[in-house]
C-alpha positions in Angstrom: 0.0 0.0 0.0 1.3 3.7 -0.7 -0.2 6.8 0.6 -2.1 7.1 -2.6 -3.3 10.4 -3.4 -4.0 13.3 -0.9 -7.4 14.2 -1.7 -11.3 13.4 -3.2 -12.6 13.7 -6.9 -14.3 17.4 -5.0 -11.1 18.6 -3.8 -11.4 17.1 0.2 -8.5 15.9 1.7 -8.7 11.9 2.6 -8.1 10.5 5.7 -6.6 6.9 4.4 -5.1 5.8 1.4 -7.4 4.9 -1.9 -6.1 1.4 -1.7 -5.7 0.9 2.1 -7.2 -3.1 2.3 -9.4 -2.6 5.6 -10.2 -6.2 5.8 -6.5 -7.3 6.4 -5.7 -4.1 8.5 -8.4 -5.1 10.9 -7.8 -8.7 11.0 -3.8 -8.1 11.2 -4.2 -5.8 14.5 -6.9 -7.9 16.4 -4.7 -10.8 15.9 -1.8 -9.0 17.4 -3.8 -7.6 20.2 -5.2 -10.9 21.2 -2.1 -13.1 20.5 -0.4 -10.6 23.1 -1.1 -7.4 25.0 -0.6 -5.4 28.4 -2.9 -7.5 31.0 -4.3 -4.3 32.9 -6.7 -5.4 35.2 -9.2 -3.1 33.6 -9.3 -4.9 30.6 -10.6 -8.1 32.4 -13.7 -6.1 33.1 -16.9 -4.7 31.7 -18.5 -3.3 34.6 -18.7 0.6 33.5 -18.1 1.9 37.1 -14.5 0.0 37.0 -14.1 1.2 34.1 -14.7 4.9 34.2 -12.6 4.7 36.9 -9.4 4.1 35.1 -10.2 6.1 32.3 -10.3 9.1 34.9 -7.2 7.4 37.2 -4.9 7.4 33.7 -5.6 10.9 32.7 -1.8 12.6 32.3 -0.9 9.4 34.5 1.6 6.7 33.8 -0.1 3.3 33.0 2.1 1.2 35.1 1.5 3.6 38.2 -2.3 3.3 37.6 -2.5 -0.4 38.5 -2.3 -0.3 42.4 -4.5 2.6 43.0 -6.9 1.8 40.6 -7.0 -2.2 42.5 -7.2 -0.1 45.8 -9.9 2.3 44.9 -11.8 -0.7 43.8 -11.5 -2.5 47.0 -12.5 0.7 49.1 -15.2 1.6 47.1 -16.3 -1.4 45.1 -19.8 -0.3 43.6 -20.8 2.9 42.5 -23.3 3.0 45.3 -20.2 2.8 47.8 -18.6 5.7 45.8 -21.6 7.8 46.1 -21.6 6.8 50.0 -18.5 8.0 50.5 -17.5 11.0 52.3 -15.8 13.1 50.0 -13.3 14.4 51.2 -11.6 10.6 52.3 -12.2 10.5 47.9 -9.8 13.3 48.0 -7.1 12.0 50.5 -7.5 8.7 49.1 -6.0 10.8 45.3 -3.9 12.8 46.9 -2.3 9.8 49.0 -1.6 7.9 45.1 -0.5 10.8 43.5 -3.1 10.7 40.8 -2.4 14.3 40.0 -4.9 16.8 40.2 -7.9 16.8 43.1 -10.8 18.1 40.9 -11.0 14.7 39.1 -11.6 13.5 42.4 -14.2 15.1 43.4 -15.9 15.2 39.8 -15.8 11.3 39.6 -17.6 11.1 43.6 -20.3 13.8 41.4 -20.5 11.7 38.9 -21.6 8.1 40.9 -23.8 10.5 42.6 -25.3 11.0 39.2 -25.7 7.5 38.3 -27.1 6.3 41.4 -29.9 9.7 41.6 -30.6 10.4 38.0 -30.2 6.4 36.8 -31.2 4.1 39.5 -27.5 3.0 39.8 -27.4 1.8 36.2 -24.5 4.0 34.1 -26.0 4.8 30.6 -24.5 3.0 28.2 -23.9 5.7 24.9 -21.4 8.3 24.7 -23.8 11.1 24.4 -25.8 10.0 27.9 -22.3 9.1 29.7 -21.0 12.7 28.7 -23.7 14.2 30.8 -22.2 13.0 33.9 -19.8 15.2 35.7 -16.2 15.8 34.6 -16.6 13.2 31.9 -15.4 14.4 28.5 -16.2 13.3 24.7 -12.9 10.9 25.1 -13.7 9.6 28.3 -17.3 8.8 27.5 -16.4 7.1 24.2 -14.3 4.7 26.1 -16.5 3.7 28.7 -19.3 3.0 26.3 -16.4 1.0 24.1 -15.0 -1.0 26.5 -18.2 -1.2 29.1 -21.2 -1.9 26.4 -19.4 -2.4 22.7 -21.5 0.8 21.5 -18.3 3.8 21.6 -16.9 4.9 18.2 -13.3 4.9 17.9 -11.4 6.0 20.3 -8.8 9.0 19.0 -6.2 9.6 21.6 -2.6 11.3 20.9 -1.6 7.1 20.3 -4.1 6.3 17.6 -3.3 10.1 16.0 0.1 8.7 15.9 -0.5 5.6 14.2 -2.6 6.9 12.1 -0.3 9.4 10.6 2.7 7.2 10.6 0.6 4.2 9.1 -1.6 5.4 6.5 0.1 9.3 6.0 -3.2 11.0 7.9 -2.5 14.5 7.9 -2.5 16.4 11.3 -6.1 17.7 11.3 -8.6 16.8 14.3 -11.4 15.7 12.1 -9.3 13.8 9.5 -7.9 11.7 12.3 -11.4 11.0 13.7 -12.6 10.1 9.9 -9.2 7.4 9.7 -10.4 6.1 13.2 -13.7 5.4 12.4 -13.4 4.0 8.7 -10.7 1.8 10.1 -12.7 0.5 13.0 -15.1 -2.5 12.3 -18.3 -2.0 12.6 -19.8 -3.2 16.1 -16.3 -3.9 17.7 -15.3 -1.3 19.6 -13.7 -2.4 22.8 -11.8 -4.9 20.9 -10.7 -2.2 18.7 -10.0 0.6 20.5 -8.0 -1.7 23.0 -5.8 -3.0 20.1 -5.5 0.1 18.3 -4.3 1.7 21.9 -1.7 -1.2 22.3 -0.3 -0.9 18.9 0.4 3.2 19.7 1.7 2.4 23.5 3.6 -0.8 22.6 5.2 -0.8 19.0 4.6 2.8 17.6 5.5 5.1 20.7 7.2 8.5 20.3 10.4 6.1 19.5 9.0 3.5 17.2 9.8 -0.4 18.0 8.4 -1.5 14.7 10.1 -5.1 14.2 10.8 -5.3 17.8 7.1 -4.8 18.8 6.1 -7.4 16.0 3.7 -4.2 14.3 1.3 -6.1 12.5 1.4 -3.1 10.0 4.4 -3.2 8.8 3.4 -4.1 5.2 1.2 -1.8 4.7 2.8 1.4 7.1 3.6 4.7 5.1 6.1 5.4 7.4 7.8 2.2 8.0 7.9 2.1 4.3 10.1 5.7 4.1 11.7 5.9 7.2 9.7 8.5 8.4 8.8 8.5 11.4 7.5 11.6 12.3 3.9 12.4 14.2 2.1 15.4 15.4 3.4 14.6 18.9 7.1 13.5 17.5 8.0 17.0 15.5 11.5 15.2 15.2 12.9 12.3 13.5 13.5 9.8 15.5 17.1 7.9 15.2 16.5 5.6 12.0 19.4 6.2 9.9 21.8 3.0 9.7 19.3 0.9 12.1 18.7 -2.4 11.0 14.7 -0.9 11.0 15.8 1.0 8.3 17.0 -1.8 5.9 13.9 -4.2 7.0 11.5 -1.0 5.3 14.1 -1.1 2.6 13.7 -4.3 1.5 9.7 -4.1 2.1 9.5 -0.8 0.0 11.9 -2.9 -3.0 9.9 -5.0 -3.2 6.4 -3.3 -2.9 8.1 -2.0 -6.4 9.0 -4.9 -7.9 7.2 -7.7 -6.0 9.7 -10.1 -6.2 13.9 -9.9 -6.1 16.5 -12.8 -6.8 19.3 -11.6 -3.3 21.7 -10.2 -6.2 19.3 -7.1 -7.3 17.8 -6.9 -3.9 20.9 -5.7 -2.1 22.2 -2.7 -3.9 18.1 -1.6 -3.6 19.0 -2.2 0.0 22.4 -0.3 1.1 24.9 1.1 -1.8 27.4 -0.3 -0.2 26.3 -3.8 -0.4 28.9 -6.2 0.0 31.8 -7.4 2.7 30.1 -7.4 6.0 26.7 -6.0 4.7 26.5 -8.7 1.8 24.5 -11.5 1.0 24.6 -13.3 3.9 23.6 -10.0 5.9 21.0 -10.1 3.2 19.8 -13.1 3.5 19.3 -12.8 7.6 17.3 -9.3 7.3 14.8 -11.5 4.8 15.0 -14.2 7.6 13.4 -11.9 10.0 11.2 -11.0 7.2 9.5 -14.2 6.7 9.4 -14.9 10.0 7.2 -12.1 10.4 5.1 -12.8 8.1 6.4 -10.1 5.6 8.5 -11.4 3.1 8.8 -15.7 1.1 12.0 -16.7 0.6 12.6 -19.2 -2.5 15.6 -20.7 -3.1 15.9 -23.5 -5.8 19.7 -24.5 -5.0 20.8 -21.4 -7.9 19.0 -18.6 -7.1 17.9 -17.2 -3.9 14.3 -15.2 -4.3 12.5 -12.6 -2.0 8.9 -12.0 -2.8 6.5 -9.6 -1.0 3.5 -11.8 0.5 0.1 -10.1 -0.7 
């Protein structure tokens, strides 16, 4: 896939390439997420109270940190009716005690299980448009409660999934571009499985420093800027280090051969490095389209003479 071109028949700038293959995106990244990912406790639950909870807990706060408080908080206060119960100001000492940054959030989320149990009977509403009526819950936070509680958000567009978008299918930086690429690349029906994966992929392989063959990206083959060696973002204004990494030649040899589909090792390498040969020859070749096939990317054919890469469609 390239980034095709940059804008509609009436002039409008397009969120995702003319030939981006959405069936094999999606099925690529939910096999990823599912083969592996982050086991946050959260994600082993649907219960929307739990939920909102970590979405609020993880604003502006480091994942890893989240974990114990979020376990704690749950254990004081395990229903929404307990929350509600609760004196406030032990909700306050209880975020200033985990360092879970700033108070307000606090005392917004206590507001808002007063809310559900008053207005709702105890039962949270289940779409984003009902859930953002609840106090200090935002468009983003809503969206993911609703995803990842009750399967009925839209995709989720956080500063990660900007990022992958951008990086993966050339999005430009606009707001309502990125929500277009989010929502035309999530299926239908699926989003807690989707937002979770898509989340993953931009916390785990496509950070602010990119860990593309590291990570295993399961978008590799069809990534704009894996494919270039660009690896700029709206939150990365600078290129990461690239140059010379062996990251570098693995998008080499993809982009080769997304030219010519398939390469005997001999026309392959100069395609690769200009100074192929010595040290960097074929058998550095040959292991670079080792890793290749073993991720899925790249067949190797060799009939005793010749030694062939092709590009797997």
């Amino acid at each position: 896939m390239t980034a095709g071109d940059s804008s509609e028949p009436d002039g409008r700038v397009k969120p995702l390439p003319a030939d981006v293959d959405l069936d094999a995106v999606r099925d690529a990244l939910i096999s990823w997420y599912e083969a592996d990912h982050r086991a946050f406790p959260w994600r082993r639950t649907d219960d929307p109270y739990e939920i909102l909870v970590s979405e609020v807990m993880s604003q502006q706060t480091q994942l890893d940190r989240v974990v114990s408080a979020w376990e704690a908080f749950c254990e004081r206060w395990p229903t929404v009716e307990e929350l509600a119960d609760a004196d406030r100001a032990e909700v306050v000492a209880f975020w200033t005690d985990h360092s879970l940054g700033y108070n307000n959030r606090a005392k917004y989320l206590h507001e808002a299980a007063n809310q559900v149990v008053d207005d709702y009977g105890g039962e949270f509403p289940e779409s984003p448009e009902a859930l953002s009526e609840l106090m200090g819950v935002g468009p983003y936070t809503a969206n993911a409660v609703a995803s990842f509680a009750f399967n009925s958000g839209n995709a989720v567009v956080d500063t990660n999934v900007k990022r992958v978008c951008h990086r993966a299918f050339a999005t430009p930086d606009d707001d309502r571009l990125f929500e277009e690429a989010a929502q035309t690349l999530m299926l239908e029906g699926e989003s807690s499985v989707w937002n979770n994966a898509i989340m993953e992929l931009g916390g785990v392989a496509c950070g602010k420093k990119p860990r593309c063959d590291e990570a295993g990206c399961p978008w590799r083959e069809w990534c704009h800027a894996y494919q270039t060696g660009d690896f700029t973002a709206p939150d990365v204004p600078e290129q990461p280090t690239f140059e010379g990494s062996r990251r570098q030649f693995r998008g080499r040899v993809v982009r080769a051969l997304s030219e010519f589909d398939e390469l005997p090792l001999a026309k392959l390498g100069p395609r690769v490095r200009v100074d192929y040969g010595g040290e960097h020859g074929e058998a550095w070749l040959r292991e670079l389209a080792a890793d290749l096939d073993d991720d899925g990317l790249v067949a190797i054919d060799d009939d005793g003479e010749e030694t062939v890469v092709r590009l797997r469609r």
